[in-house]
Every structure is written in C-alpha cells, then in structure tokens.
C-alpha positions, 0 to 999 in steps of 0.5 A, a space after each residue: 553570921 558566918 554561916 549566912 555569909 557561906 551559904 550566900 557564897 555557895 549560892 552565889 557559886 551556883 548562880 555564876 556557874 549556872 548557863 546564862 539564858 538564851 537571848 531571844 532574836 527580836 522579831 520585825 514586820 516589813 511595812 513595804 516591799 523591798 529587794 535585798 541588794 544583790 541577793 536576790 531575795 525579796 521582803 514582802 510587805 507584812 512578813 515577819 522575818 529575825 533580825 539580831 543585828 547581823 544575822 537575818 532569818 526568813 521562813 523557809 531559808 537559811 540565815 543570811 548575814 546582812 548587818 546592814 539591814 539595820 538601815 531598814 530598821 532606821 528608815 522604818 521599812 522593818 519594825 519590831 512586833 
C-alpha cells in the first residue's frame, strides 16, 4: 500500500511540474463587412481572422489588441468556425 501511495506521489509530482498545453486561439469568420473604428483596417465578409478575447490577428499583419470587438462577436458579425 505504501508503495501505491509513493508512486502516485511521484506521479502526480510529474503531472504538476510538466507544462500545461498551450491554449488555442479560437478562430471566426466575418459575416458582413465592417471597419475597425479608427484603425483603418477593414474586416471583409468571410475572412477568418484569431480572436482571444483581447488579442485580434489577421493575415498578413501584426496582432492588434482590441478587447472590443467581442461586441462583433455578440451582434454575430464575427462567428466562430
């Protein structure tokens, strides 16, 4: 019994120093075309863009943080794919 209990120690030593896996960014697809306020930068209908809540990435560019497009996401302009 007692060595039960020390290898479920050990393991679950293991277990909580091993990295935890990396989260993945969801992805979401525009269903209209709008501007990004004053940034200048346009979502066109259809394209896939990151979105994690703050953090948005498009192709070919770097993130941008804007937390508030999560109002697209709730107006369904941006839905997830």
């Amino acid at each position: 019994m007692t060595e039960t209990l020390e290898s479920l120690a050990e393991v679950w030593a293991e277990i909580r120093q091993s990295p935890a896996p990396p989260k993945r960014t969801p992805f979401y697809a525009a269903t209209r075309r709008f501007q990004l306020g004053n940034l200048g930068v346009h979502i066109e209908m259809g394209m896939r863009v990151s979105f994690d809540g703050r953090m948005l990435g498009l192709p070919g560019r770097d993130p941008i943080e804007i937390p508030q497009l999560r109002a697209a996401i709730e107006l369904g302009w941006l839905v997830p794919v």
